[in-house]
N, C-alpha and C positions, 0 to 999 in steps of 0.2 A: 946446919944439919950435920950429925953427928952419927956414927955408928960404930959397935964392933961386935966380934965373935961373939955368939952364946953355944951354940953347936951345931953339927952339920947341916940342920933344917933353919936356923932362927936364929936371927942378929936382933940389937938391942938397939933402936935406932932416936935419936935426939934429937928432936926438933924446938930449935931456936928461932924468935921473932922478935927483934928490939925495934919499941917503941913509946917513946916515954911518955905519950900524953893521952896513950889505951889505957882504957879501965876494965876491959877481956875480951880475949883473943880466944878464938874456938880453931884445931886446925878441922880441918875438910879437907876431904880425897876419895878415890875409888876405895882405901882399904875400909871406909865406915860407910860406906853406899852414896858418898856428899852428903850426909846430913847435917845440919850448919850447928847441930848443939851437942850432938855426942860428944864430942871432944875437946871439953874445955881446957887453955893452958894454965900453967900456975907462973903466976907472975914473983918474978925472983929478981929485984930491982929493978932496972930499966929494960929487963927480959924477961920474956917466958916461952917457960918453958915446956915439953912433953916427953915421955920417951915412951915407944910402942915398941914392943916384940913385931917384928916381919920378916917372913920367908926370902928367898934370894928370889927378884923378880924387879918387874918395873911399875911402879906408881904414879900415878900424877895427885897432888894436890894443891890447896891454896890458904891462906890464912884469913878468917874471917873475924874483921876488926869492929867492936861494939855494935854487935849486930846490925851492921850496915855497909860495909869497908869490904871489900874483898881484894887480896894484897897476893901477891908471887911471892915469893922467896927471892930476896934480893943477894942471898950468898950462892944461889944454886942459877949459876947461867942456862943450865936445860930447860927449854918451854915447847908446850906442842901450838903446833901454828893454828890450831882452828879459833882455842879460848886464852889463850895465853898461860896456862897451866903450868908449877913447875913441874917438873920431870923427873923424879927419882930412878936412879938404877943400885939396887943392890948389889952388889961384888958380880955385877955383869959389865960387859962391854957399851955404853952408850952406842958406839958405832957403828954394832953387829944385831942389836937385840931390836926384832920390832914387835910392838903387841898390835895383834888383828883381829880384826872381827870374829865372834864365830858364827859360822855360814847356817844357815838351817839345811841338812844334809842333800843334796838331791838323790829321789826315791826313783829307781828304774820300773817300779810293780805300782799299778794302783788298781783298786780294789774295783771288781768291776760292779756296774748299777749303783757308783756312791757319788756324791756329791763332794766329793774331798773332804768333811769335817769331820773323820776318823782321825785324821793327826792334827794334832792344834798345837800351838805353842804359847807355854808361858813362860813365863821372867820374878819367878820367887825374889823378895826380897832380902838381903842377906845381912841381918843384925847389926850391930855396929863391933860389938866386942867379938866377935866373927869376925866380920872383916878386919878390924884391929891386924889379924896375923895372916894376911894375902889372901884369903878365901876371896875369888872375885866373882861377881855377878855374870850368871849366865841365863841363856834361854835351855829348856828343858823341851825336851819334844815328846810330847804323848798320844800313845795311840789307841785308840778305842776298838771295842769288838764288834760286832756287825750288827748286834741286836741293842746296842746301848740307845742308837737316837732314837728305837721307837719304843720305848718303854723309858716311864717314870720314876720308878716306883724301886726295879732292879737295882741292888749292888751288888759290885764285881771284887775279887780281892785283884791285889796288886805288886806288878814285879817289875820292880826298880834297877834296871841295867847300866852298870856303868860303860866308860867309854862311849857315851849313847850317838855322837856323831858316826858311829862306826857298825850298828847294829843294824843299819836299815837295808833295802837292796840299793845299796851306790856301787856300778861297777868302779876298778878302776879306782886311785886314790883318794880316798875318803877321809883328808886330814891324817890317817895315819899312816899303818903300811899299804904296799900298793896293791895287796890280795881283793881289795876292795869292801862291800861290808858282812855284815852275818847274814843278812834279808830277813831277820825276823818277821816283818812287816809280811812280806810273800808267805814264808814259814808257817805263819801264825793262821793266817785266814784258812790257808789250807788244811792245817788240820781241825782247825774250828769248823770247817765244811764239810770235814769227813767223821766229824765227831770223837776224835781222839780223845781232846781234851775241854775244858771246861772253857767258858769265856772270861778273860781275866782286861784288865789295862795295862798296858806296858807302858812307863814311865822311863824316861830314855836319858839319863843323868850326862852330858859330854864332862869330858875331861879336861884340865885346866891348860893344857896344850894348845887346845883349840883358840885359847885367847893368848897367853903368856907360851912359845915352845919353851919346852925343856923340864916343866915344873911337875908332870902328872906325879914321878915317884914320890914328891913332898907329899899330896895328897891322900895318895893311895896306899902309901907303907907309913902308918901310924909309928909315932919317934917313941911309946908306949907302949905298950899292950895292957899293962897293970894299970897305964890313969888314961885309958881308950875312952873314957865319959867326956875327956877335955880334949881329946882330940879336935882342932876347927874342923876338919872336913867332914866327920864324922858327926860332927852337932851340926854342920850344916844341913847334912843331911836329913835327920831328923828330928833339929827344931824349924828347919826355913823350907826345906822342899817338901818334904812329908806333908806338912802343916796347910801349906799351899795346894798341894793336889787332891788333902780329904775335902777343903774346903770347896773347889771348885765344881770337884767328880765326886760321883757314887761311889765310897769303896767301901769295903768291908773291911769294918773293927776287927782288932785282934790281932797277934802275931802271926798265925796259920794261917791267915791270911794277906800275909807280904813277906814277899821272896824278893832277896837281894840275888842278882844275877851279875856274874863279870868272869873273864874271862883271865889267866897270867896275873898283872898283880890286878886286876876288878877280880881275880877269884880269891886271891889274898885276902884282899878291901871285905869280900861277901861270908868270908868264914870267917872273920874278925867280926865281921857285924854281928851275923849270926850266935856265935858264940858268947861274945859280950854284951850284949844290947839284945838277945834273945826273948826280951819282954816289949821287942819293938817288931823283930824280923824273925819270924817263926821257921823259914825255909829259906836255904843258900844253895843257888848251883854253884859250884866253882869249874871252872875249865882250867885243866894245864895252871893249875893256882901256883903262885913265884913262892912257895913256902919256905924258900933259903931264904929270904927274909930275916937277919937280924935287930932286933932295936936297941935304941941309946942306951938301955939296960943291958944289951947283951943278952936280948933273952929272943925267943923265937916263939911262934902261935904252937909248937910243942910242945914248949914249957911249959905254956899257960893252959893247955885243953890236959897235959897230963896230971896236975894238978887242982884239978875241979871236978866239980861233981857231973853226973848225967845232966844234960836239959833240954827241958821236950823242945828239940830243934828237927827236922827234916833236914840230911845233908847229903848232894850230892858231891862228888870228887870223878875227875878223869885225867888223862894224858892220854898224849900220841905215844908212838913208840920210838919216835925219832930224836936225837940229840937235842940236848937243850931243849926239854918241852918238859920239864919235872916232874917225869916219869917215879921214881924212885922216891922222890919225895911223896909226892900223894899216894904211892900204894902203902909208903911207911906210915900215912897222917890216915888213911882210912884201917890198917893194923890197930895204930891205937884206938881207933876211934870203936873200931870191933871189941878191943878189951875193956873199954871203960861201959859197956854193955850193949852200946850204938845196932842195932841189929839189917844184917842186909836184905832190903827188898822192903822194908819195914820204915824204918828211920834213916837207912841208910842208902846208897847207891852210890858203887866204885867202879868202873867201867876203864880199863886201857884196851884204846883205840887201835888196831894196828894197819895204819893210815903208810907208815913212813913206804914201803915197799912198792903202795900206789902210788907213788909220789916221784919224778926224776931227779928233783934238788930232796928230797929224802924228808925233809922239812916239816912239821907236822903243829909248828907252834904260831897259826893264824887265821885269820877270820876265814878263810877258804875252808881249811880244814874243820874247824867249830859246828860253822855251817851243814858241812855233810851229817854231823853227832848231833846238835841242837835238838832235835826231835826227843832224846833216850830221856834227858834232864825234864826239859816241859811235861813228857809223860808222867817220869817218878812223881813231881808236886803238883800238875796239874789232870792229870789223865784221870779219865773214865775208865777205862782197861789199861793192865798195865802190860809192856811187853818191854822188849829189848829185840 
């Protein structure tokens, strides 16, 4: 096993298997879901060979010999003790890195007179040439509205949250910071009950953190913007989870009806979807979006929106008033988005919070704070009356 530089997100990694008396060698691992035939080697004398582009992170795989043989890697000493697996580490520490489960979040709210099957969970399947570049399998958490189990027939449009470990009511350390979570889930019903807004599905995407620490920026700050269709995390999105939740749930067709929701860079993540993929995701809240954001081009999501045409997108934009909450940014990306014809109240909605003065650490860039705002965004795309 072989690897080096290709740039800051993706190394070019070499996998060798010498064995002279195979006639093909398939590799298998987490980065192609273990599927035993995606990944055939090319036999190059009494080796073979592969090389796969992978993000910095930990893998396990195993070499599957003439469809029958299942082989370790006898160059690579790393194995996990349950299967014998070997162990890949990327330009990480063997020592320090451990990959963990990710937890299905615990919800302090539940929805009263339910049965609990308002959140379900599934487990999308993730492609092989996806996983090819570290997109790893996760469980997605979805949450239904209160009138879904007794009707047939209803579909709901739908908004896709990232960081989804982090959106529900979890007091207290929810995998991330220790603010705890957004409470959509409380959030949501409440105004569903008061008839604010519409009844939609929130589809609750976690972040690759939750399994691998350390990786969500790979994910969430596209190394493109100009070839954002090739983005993995981005096609996972919308060839493996999308695909997965029209099929399971009621949704409603069309871009106007699916909202990318995220918060910092998920608001990043949701105006890059929006904007490029806009024939997938009609409406983006962004919160406190990270739009200093550079890519491997040198270019920023200003580059590319200043240069493009109008597109029927809905877009909301906020910040806190507090340091480090990309204040200045969003009020400059919601300017442009004003002159390229974007209209407010209309297509548009820019909102700075002024939170930090409520506040004793001044702070204004986290799911405590989001929380208090989260009502203004759901109204602009989902609301029957609109207010502020």
């Amino acid at each position: 096993m072989l690897w080096k530089f290709m740039d800051e997100d993706w190394y070019r990694v070499t996998f060798i298997y010498c064995h002279d008396g195979a006639s093909s060698v398939h590799l298998v691992g987490d980065f192609c879901g273990w599927k035993t035939d995606s990944l055939p080697m090319k036999k190059e004398g009494n080796e073979f060979r592969l090389t796969l582009p992978l993000m910095e992170g930990y893998y396990k795989y195993k070499f599957f010999v003439d469809g029958k043989e299942w082989h370790a890697d006898p160059t690579n000493p790393h194995r996990d003790e349950e299967y014998g697996n070997s162990v890949m580490f990327i330009h990480m520490d063997p020592g320090i890195c451990v990959r963990r489960a990710c937890p299905i979040p615990h919800r302090a709210y539940n929805r009263p007179y339910s049965d609990g099957s308002q959140f379900q969970v599934i487990e999308p399947e993730v492609s092989a040439d996806i996983a090819a570049y570290g997109i790893l399998k996760r469980p997605i958490f979805v949450y239904l509205p209160p009138s879904y189990a007794n009707t047939c027939d209803v579909k709901y449009p739908v908004m896709y949250a990232h960081d989804g470990q982090n959106v529900f009511s979890t007091p207290g350390d929810c995998g991330g910071p220790c603010w705890g979570g957004m409470y959509l889930d409380e959030i949501l019903d409440k105004m569903w009950h008061d008839g604010d807004i519409e009844e939609l599905i929130l589809v609750a995407v976690p972040n690759v953190d939750g399994l691998l620490p350390g990786n969500r920026m790979k994910e969430y700050c596209t190394g493109s913007f100009i070839e954002s269709s090739r983005d993995p995390f981005i096609r996972y999105l919308i060839e493996c989870v999308k695909p997965a939740v029209d099929i399971k749930f009621r949704t409603q067709d069309g871009p106007m009806s699916t909202t990318s929701f995220g918060a910092s860079m998920g608001g990043l993540l949701s105006l890059t979807l929006a904007v490029t993929h806009h024939h997938v995701f009609g409406n983006a809240i962004c919160m406190s979006p990270s739009l200093w954001w550079v890519d491997s081009n040198n270019l920023s999501l200003f580059n590319i929106i200043e240069n493009i045409k109008k597109v029927p997108i809905r877009l909301y934009l906020d910040s806190g008033d507090g340091d480090g909450d990309n204040k200045y940014e969003t009020k400059e990306m919601a300017d442009l988005l004003r002159s390229l014809g974007w209209k407010e109240g209309e297509d548009l909605m820019y909102y700075l919070d002024h939170s930090a003065e409520k506040r004793d650490d001044k702070i204004t860039h986290n799911e405590q704070v989001w929380r208090d705002r989260v009502h203004l965004p759901l109204c602009f795309v989902f609301g029957k009356k609109q207010f502020v």
